[in-house]
N, C-alpha and C positions, 0 to 999 in steps of 0.2 A: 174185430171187424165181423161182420153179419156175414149169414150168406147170400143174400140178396147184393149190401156191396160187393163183395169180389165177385160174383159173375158180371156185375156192370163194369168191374173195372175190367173184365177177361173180354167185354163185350167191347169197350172200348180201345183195349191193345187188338182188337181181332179189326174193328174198323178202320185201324189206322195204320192196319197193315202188317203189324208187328209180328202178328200169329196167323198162321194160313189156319184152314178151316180145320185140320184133323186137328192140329194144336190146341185151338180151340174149344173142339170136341172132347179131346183127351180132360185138359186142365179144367173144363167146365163138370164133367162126370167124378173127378179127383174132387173137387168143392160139393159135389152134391153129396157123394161119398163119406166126405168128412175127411178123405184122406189128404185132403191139400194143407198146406203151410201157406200164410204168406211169402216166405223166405222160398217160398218150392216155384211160387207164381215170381217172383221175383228174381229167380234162378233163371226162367222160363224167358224173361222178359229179355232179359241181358243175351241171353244167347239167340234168341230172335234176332235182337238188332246187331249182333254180330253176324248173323248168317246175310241177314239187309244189307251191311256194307259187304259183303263179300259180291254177292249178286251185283251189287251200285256200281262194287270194281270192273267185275268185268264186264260190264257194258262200257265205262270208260277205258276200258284198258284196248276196244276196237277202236277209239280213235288215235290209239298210237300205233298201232299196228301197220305194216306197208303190204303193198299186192304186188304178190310174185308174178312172173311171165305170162301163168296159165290163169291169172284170178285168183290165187291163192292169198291167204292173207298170213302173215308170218311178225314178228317182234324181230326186227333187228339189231343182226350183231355187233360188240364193238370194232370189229376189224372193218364192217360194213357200214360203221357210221365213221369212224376214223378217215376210210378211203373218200367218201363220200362231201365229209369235210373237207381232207388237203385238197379235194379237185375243185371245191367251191372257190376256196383263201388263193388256190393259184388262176384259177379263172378269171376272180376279180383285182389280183395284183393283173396281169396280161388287159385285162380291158382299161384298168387305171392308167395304163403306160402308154397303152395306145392312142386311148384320147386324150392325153397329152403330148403326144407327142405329133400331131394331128392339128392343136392350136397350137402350141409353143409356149402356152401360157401354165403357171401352177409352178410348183414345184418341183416335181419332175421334169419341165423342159425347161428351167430354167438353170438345173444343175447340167443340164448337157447332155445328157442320157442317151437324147433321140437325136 
């Protein structure tokens, strides 16, 4: 490979985001140099797009996150998703029962329940 190709191809992982600009700088002065490998640029590349998904993580990992009392924002715990669940599952067994037992009609007021 030339050295005109691998700065285009350096020029192309740098436009597609892959490489911020020092990266760029660096691996581009390594090809002028003569010091670069494919295998070096290629090294370069995989560990870009690893550090990309790390970043991509944590911008999704704010939509799982909850807001504490003050606006804080926190990852919740399993004892806090645990609690958070039983009070859903009995909430909605207490509203099933009531409105059945309100028309008379279902399953539950037909065993006698209510």
């Amino acid at each position: 490979m030339s050295i005109s190709d691998e700065i285009e191809k350096l020029k192309a992982l740098y436009e597609a985001g892959t490489l911020s600009r020092e990266e760029f700088e660096l691996a581009k002065h390594q090809v002028l140099s003569g010091t670069a490998r494919s295998d070096n640029l290629e090294e370069l590349r995989i560990q870009n797009q690893i550090a990309q998904l790390d970043r991509e993580w944590e911008l999704e990992r704010e939509n799982y996150m909850a807001t504490g009392k003050y606006g804080c924002k926190y990852i919740p715990g399993k004892v806090e998703s645990l609690i958070g669940g039983i009070f859903i599952v009995c909430f909605g067994i207490f509203w099933t029962f009531t409105a059945a037992s309100m028309t008379g009609f279902g399953a539950v007021g037909s065993l006698g329940f209510f």
